[in-house]
C-alpha positions as CSV (number, residue, x, y, z in Angstrom):
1,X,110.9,-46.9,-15.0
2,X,109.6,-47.9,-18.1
3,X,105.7,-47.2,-17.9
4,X,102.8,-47.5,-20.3
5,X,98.9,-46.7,-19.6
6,X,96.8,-49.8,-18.5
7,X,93.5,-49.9,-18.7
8,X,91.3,-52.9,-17.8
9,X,88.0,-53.3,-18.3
10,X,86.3,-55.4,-15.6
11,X,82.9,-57.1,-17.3
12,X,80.2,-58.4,-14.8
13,X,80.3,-62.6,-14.9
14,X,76.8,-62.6,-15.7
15,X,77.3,-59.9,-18.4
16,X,76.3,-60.7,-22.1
17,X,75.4,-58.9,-24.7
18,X,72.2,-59.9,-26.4
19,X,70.9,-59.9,-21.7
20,X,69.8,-56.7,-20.1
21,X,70.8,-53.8,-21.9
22,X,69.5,-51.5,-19.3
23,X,72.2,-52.8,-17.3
24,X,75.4,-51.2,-18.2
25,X,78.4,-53.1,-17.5
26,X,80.3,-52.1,-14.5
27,X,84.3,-50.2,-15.8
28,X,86.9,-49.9,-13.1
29,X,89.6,-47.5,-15.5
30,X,93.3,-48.3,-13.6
31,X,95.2,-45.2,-15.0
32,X,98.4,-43.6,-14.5
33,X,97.7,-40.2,-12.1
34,X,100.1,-37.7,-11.7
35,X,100.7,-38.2,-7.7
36,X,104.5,-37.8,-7.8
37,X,106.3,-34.1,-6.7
38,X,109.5,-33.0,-6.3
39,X,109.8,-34.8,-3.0
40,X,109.1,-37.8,-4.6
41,X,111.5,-37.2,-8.1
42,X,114.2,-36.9,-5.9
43,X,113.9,-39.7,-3.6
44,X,113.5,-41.8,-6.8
45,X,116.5,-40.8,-8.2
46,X,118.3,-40.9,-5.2
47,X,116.9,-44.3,-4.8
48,X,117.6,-45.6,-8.5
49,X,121.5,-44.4,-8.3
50,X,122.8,-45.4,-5.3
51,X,123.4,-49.2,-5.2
52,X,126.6,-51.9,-5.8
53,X,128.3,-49.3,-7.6
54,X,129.9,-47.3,-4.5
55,X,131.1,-50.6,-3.7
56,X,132.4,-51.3,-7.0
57,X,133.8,-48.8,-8.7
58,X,136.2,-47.1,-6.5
59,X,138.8,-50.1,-7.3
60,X,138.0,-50.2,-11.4
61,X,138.7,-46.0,-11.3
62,X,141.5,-46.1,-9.0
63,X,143.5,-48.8,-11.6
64,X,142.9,-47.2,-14.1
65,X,143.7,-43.9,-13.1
66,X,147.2,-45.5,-12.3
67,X,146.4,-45.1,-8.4
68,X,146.1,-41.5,-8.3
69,X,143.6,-40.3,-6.0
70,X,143.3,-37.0,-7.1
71,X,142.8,-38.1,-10.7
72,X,140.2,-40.7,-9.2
73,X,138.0,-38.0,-7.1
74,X,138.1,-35.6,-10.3
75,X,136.6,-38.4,-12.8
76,X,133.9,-39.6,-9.9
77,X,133.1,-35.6,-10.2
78,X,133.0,-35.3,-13.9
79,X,130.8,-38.2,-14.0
80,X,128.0,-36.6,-11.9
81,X,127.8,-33.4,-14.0
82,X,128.0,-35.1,-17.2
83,X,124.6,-36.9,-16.0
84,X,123.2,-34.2,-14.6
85,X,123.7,-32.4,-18.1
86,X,122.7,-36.0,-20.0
87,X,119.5,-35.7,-17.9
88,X,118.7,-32.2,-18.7
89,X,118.8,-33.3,-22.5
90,X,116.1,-35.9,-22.0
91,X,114.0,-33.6,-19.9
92,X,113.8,-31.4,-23.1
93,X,113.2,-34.6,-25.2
94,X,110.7,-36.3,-22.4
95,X,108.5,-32.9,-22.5
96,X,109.0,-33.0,-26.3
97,X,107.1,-36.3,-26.7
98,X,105.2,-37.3,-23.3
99,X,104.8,-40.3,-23.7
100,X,106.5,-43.6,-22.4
101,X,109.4,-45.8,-23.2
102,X,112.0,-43.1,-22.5
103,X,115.6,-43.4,-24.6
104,X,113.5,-45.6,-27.1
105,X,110.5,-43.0,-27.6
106,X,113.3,-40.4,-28.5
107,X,115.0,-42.8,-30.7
108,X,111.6,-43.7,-32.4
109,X,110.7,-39.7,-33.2
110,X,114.2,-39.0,-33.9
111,X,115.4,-41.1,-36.2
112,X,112.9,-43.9,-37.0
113,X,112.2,-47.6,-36.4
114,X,116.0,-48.7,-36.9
115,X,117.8,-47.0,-33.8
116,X,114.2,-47.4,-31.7
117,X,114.5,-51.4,-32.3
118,X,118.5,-51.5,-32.0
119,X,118.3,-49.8,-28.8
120,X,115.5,-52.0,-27.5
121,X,117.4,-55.0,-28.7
122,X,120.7,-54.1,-27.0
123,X,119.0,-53.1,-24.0
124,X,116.3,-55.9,-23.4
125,X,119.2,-58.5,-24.4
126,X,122.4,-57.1,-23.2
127,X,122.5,-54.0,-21.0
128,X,119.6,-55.0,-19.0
129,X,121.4,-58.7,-18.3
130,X,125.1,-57.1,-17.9
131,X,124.0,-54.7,-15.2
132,X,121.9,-57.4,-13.2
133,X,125.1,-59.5,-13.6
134,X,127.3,-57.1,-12.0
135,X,124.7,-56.2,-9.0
136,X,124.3,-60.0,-8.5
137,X,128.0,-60.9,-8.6
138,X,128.4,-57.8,-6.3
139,X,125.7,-59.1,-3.8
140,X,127.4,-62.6,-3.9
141,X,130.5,-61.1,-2.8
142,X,129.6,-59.2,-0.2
143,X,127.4,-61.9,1.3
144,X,129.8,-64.9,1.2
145,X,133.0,-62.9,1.9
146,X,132.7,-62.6,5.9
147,X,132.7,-66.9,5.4
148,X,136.0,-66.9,3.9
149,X,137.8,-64.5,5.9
150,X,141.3,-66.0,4.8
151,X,140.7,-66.4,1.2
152,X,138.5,-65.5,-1.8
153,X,135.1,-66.9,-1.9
154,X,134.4,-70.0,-4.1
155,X,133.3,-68.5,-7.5
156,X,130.5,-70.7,-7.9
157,X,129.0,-69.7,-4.2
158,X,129.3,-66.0,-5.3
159,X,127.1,-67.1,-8.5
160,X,124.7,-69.5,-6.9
161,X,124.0,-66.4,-3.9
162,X,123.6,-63.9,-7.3
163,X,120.9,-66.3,-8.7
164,X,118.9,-67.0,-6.3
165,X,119.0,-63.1,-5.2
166,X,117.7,-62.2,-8.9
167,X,115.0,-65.4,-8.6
168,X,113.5,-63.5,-5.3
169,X,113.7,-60.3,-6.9
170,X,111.7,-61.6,-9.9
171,X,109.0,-63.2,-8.3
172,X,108.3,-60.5,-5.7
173,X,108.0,-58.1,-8.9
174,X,105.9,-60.7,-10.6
175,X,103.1,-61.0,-7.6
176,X,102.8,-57.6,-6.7
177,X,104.6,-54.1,-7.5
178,X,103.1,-52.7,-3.9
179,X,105.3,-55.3,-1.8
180,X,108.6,-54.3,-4.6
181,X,107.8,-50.6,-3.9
182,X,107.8,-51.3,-0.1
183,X,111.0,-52.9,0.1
184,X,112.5,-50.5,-2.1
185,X,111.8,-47.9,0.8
186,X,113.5,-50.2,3.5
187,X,116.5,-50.7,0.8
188,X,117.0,-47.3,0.8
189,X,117.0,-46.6,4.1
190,X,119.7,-49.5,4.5
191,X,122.0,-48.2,1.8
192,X,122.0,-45.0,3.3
193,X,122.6,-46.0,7.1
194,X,125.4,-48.4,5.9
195,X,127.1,-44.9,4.0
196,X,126.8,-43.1,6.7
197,X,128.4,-45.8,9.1
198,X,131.1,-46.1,6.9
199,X,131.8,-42.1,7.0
200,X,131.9,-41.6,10.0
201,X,133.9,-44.5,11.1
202,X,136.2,-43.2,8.6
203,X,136.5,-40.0,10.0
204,X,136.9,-41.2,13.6
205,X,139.5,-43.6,12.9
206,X,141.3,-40.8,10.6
207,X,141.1,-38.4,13.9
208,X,143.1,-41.0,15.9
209,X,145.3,-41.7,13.3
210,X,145.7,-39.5,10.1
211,X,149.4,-41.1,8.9
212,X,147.6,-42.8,5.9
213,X,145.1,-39.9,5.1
214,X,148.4,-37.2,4.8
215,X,149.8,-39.8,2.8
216,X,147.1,-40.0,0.6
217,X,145.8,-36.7,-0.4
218,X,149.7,-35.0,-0.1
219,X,150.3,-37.0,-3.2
220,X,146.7,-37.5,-4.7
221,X,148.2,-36.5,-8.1
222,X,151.4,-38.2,-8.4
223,X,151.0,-40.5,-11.3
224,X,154.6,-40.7,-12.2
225,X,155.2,-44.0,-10.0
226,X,151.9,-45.8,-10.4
227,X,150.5,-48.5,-7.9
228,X,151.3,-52.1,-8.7
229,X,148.0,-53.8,-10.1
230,X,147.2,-50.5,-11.7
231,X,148.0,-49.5,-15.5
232,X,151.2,-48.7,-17.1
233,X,150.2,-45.2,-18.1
234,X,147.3,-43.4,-17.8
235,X,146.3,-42.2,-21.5
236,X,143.0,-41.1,-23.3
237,X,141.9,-45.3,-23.5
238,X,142.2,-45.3,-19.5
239,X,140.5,-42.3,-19.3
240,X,137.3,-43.8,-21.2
241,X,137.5,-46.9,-19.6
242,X,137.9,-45.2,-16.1
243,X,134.8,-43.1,-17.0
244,X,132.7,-46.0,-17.5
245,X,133.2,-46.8,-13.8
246,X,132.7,-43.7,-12.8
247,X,129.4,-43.5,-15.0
248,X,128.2,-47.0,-13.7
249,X,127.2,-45.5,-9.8
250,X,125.1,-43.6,-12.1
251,X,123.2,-45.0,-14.2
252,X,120.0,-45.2,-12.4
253,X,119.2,-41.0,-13.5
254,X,117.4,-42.0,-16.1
255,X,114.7,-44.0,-14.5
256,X,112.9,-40.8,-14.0
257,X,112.9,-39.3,-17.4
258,X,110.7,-42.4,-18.6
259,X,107.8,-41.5,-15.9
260,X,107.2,-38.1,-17.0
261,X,102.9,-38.8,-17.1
262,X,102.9,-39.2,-13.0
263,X,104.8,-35.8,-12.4
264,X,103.3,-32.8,-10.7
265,X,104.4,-29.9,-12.9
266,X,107.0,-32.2,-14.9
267,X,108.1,-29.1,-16.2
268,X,109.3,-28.2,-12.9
269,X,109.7,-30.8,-10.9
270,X,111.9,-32.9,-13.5
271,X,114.7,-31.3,-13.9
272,X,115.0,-29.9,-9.9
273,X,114.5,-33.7,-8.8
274,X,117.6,-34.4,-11.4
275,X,119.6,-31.4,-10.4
276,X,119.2,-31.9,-6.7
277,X,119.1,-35.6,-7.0
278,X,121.9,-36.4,-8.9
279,X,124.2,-33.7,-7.1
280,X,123.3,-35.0,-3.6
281,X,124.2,-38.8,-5.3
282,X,127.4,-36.7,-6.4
283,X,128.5,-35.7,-2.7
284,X,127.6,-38.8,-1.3
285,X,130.0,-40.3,-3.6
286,X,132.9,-37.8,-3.1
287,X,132.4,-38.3,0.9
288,X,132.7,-42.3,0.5
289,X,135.4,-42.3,-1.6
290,X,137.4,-39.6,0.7
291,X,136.3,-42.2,3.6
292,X,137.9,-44.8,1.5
293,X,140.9,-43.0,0.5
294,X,141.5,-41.9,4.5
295,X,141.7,-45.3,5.7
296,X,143.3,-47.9,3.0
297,X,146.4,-46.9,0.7
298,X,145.8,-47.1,-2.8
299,X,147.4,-50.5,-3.1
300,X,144.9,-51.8,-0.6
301,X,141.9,-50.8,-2.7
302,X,143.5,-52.3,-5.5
303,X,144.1,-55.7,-4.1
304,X,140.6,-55.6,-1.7
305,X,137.5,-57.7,-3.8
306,X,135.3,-56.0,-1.4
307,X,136.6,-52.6,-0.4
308,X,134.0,-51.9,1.9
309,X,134.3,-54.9,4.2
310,X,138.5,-54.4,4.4
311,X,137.6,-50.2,5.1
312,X,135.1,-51.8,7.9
313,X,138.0,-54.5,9.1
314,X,140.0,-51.5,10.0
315,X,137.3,-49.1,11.3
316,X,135.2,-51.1,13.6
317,X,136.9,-54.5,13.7
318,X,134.1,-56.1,16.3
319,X,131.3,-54.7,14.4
320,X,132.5,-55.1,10.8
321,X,129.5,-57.6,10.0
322,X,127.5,-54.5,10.0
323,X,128.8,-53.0,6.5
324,X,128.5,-56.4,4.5
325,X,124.8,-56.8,5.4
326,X,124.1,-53.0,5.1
327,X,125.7,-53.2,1.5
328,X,124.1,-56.6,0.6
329,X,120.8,-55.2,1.8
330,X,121.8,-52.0,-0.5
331,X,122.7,-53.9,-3.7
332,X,119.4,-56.1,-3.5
333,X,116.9,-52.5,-3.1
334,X,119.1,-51.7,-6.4
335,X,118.2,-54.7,-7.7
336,X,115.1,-54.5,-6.9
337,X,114.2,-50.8,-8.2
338,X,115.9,-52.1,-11.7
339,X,113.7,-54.9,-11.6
340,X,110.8,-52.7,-11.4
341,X,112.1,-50.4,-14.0
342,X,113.5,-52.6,-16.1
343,X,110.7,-55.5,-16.7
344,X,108.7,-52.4,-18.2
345,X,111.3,-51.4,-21.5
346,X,110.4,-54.9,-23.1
347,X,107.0,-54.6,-22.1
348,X,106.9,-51.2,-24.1
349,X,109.0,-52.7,-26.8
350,X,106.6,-55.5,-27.2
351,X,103.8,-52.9,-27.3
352,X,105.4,-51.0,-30.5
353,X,106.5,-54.4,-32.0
354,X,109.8,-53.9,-31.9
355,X,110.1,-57.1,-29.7
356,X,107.8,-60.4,-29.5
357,X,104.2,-59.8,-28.7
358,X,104.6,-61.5,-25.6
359,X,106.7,-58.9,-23.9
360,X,103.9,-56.3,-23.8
361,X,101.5,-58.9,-21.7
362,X,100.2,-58.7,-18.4
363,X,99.7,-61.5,-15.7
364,X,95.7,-61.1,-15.7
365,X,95.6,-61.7,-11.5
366,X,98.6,-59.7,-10.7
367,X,98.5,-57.3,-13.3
368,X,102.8,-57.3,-14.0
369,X,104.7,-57.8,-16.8
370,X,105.4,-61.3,-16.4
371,X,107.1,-62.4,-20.1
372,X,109.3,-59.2,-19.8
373,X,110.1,-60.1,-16.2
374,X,111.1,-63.7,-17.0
375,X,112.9,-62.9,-19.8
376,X,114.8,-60.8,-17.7
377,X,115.7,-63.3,-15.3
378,X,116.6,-66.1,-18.1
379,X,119.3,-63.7,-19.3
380,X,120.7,-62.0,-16.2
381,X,121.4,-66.1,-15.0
382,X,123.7,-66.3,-18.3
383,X,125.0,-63.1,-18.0
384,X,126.4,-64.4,-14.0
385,X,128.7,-66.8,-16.0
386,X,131.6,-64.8,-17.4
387,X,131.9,-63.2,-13.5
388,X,134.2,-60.7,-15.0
389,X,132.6,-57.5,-12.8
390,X,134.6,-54.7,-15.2
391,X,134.2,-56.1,-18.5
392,X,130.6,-56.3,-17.8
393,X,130.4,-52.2,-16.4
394,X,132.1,-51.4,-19.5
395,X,130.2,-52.9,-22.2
396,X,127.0,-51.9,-20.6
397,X,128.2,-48.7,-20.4
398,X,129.4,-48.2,-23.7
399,X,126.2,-49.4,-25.2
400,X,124.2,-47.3,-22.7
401,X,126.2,-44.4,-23.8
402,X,126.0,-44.8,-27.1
403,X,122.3,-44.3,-27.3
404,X,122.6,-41.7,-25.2
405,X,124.6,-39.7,-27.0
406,X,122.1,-40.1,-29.8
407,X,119.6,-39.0,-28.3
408,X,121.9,-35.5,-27.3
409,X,122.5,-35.8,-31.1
410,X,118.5,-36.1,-31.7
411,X,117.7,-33.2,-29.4
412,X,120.2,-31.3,-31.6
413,X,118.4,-31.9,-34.5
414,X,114.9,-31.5,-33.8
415,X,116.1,-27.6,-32.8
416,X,116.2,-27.3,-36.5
417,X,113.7,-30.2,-37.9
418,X,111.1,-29.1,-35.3
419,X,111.4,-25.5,-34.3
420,X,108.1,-24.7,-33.4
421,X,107.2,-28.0,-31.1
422,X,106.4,-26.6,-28.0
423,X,108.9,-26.9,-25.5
424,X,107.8,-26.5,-21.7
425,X,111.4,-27.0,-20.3
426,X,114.4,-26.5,-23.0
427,X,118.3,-26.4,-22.1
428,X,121.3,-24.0,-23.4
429,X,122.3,-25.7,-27.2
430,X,125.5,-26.2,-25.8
431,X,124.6,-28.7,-23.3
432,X,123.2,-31.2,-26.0
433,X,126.7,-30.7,-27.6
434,X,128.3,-31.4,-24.9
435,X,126.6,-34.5,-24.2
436,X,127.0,-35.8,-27.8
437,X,130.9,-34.7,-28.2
438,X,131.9,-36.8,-24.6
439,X,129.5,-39.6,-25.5
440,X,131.1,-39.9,-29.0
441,X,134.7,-39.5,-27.2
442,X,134.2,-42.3,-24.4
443,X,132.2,-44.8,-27.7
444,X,135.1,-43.8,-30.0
445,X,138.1,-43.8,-27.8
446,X,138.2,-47.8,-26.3
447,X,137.6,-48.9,-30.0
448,X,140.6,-47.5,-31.6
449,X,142.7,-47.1,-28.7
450,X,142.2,-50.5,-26.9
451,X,139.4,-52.0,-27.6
452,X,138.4,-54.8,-24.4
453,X,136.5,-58.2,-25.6
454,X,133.7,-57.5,-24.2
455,X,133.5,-53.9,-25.7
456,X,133.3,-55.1,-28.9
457,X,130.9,-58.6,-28.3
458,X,128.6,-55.5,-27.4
459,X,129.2,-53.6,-30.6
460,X,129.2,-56.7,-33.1
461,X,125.6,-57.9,-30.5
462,X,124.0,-54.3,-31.4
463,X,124.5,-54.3,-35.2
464,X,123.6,-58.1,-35.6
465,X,120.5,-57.1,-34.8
466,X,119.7,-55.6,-38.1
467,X,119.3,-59.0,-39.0
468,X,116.2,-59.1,-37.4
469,X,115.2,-55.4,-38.2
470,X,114.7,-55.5,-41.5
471,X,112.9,-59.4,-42.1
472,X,110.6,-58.9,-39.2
473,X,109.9,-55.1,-38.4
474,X,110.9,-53.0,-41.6
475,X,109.6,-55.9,-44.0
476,X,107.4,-57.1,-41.7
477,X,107.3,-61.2,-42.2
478,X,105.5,-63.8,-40.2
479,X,107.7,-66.6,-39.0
480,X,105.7,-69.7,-39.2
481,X,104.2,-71.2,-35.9
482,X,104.7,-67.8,-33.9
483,X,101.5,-67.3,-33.0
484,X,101.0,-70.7,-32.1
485,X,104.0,-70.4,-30.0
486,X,102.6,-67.0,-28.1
487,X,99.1,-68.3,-27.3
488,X,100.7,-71.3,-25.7
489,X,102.9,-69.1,-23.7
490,X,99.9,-66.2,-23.0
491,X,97.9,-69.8,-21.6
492,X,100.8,-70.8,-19.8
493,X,101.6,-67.9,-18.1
494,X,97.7,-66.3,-18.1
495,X,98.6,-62.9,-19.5
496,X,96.8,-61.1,-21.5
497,X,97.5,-57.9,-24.2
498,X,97.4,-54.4,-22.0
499,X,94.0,-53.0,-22.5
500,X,92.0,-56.3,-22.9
501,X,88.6,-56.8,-21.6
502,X,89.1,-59.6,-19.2
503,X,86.0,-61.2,-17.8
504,X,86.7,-64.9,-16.5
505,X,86.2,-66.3,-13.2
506,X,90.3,-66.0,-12.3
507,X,89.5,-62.3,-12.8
508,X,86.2,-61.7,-11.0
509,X,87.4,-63.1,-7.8
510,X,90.4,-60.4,-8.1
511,X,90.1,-58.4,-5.2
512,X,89.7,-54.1,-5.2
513,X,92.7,-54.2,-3.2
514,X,94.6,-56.2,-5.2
515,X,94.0,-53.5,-8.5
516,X,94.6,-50.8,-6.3
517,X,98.3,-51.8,-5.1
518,X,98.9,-52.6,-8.6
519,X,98.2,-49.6,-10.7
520,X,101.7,-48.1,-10.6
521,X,102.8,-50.3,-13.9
């Protein structure tokens, strides 16, 4: 969750200056406190992770893995302890530099302006958009499949169900982050029910009849005969690419790193809610997919849109409505956390000007990042539009990567550039090493080896915007009619910069209750 202090100061209506100065004007301070504990860090990762990817993935690893199974469950574990060690590195970095903004506060100390905008460019613009795109087009699937039980689901019902999802989303986050947080809580609880309904279904159905479970896992690493609608041959390209889906399920770790100022002992409880977070994520993970792989054969999962629903059809045949609602319910609480998270990295980027000044406002009566919100709502409704699932997972994920690695790289470098920062929580050298070697192998590897469209739209996306670096953050120049252009928004959408005094009649009728269920920005 991107997060950045807010403090507004409440004048009396009546207040002026050149009145009573014996009088002092009434301050209500909404600050960031550090309420959250290890408890908390874990059920917020937990939270953040688990989502459409589950539901997703298994297919995109399993083709191109070339069917294998055992080659599948090994890359769904390698992608758990690479975050886990990922994480670690930006616990070191987070306790480095406390303050907010995350991957882009790292970048900024690091290396400079250049990488801090690029990365707030790509992300704002492209990776924010691609993964809303893919947990729409997931939730559209899921919730119009069970109407077309005899064939696919009309494309264009699948994107209409994706936007309005992303519309509600946006406008509960936009009226108030108490009623977001709430739901998130009964998301969670949904996701994990539905999991659990599917495992042990699974495991029931496998203990009446096992024929296709000793099929499976007897062969789970024969890759010389591979599964039609798989690839050819599995090679180092594969690999990557299988990675990224692998990766995708979880990408929500990194949500906590960027709220380091409401930890309890951060230099504790950071990287134990990561450790224990991410590898209860990773068994969940491994149980689903062996629930997966005990019920459908591998060229079932390949030719299933919605592998959940056709491992429920088989499982518990009169109650198999249960799973799609449990996962749509799932994939909207992921939605929903991202929103949450997400509408707060423009907002910071604004702040630092490394986006429009309009990002960093603040609806005056809600007290949300409105501009940041709505322009993440504009672009995830483009994104829907391509409704390729896997070319969107892996150009997100290679441009996610990509600035992660970075960061592994910058964490490298400040061991030597600033040796005697003080470091509350610092990992092994050989774990930032790591991290940078397998992020430049899965950035490197698709390019050269076979490079997918969308892969490099990302990479030509993220270096055009130098061409906005360097007129209007490194130089510095005024376009004409901007700030024209921003008040008429900031009027429009009655925001204000964080930290303004706000003292008009919208604001004094604001309620205490209202500022208190908003303070967690």
């Amino acid at each position: 969750m991107e997060v950045d202090e807010i403090r507004l100061n409440e004048a009396d209506a009546n207040d002026n200056n050149n009145e009573d100065d014996s009088k002092p004007a009434q301050t209500d301070e909404v600050k960031l406190l550090r309420k959250i504990g290890l408890a908390g860090g874990i059920s917020i990762i937990v939270g953040s992770m688990i989502g459409s990817g589950i539901f997703i993935s298994p297919t995109g690893i399993l083709k191109m893995s070339g069917g294998s199974i055992g080659v599948s469950l090994i890359i769904w574990v390698f992608c758990g302890i690479l975050t886990i060690l990922a994480a670690l590195c930006l616990c070191e970095l987070g306790m480095m530099f406390p303050e907010s903004g995350g991957i882009n506060t790292y970048l900024m100390k690091t290396y400079g302006s250049g990488l801090a905008f690029l990365h707030a460019w790509s992300y704002c613009l492209f990776i924010i958009p691609g993964k809303g795109a893919v947990q729409g087009l997931a939730l559209g699937e899921y919730i119009s499949r069970p109407f077309y039980p005899s064939c696919d689901p009309p494309q264009s019902i699948i994107q209409l169900i994706a936007v309005a999802a992303t519309l509600f989303i946006v406008v509960v986050n936009c009226y108030s982050v108490k009623i977001a947080a709430g739901l998130g809580i009964f998301f969670t609880f949904s996701k994990v029910t539905v999991l659990i309904i599917m495992a042990v279904s699974s495991f029931v159905y496998v203990a009446n009849d096992s024929t296709i479970a000793d099929e499976n896992f007897s062969n789970a690493f024969d890759i010389s005969n591979p599964v039609y609608g798989t690839v050819a041959t599995v090679g180092v390209a594969e690999i990557s690419l299988a990675i990224y889906q692998g990766l995708f399920p979880y990408a929500g770790f990194i949500n906590l790193n960027v709220i380091t100022e409401e930890l309890r002992r951060p230099e504790r409880n950071l990287p134990f809610s990561i450790i224990f977070g991410v590898s209860f994520v990773l068994g969940v993970y491994v149980i689903a997919n062996c629930a997966y792989f005990s019920v459908l054969t591998p060229t079932e999962m390949i030719q299933s849109v919605s592998v959940a629903v056709t491992l429920a059809d088989r499982t518990i045949t009169s109650w198999a409505w249960i799973v799609p609602v449990g996962v749509s319910l799932s994939v909207i609480g992921n939605m929903n956390n991202s929103s949450l998270a997400n509408g707060r990295i423009a907002f910071v980027a604004g702040q630092r000007g490394l986006l429009p000044q309009i990002l960093s406002m603040i609806q005056v009566t809600f007290l949300t990042p409105t501009p940041a919100l709505y322009l993440n709502l504009t672009l995830i409704i483009i994104f829907l539009f391509p409704s390729n699932i896997d070319s969107l997972i892996q150009g997100t994920q290679f441009m996610e990567w990509f600035f992660i690695g970075l960061s592994a790289l910058g964490l490298i470098i400040c061991r030597w550039t600033k040796k005697d920062m003080e470091r509350p929580f610092k990992v092994p050298i050989i774990i930032p090493i790591a991290v940078t070697l397998i992020s430049a192998f899965l950035v490197i590897t698709p390019l050269v080896f076979d490079p997918d469209p969308f892969i490099l739209y990302a990479t030509l996306f993220t270096l055009g915007g130098l061409l906005f670096y360097f007129p209007l953050v490194f130089f510095n120049l005024k376009i004409p009619y901007v700030d024209h252009l921003t008040i008429f928004l900031q009027e429009l959408m009655n925001v204000c910069p964080s930290g303004a005094t706000v003292a008009d009649d919208s604001y004094e009728g604001k309620t205490k209750e209202t500022k208190e269920e908003n303070t967690v920005l």
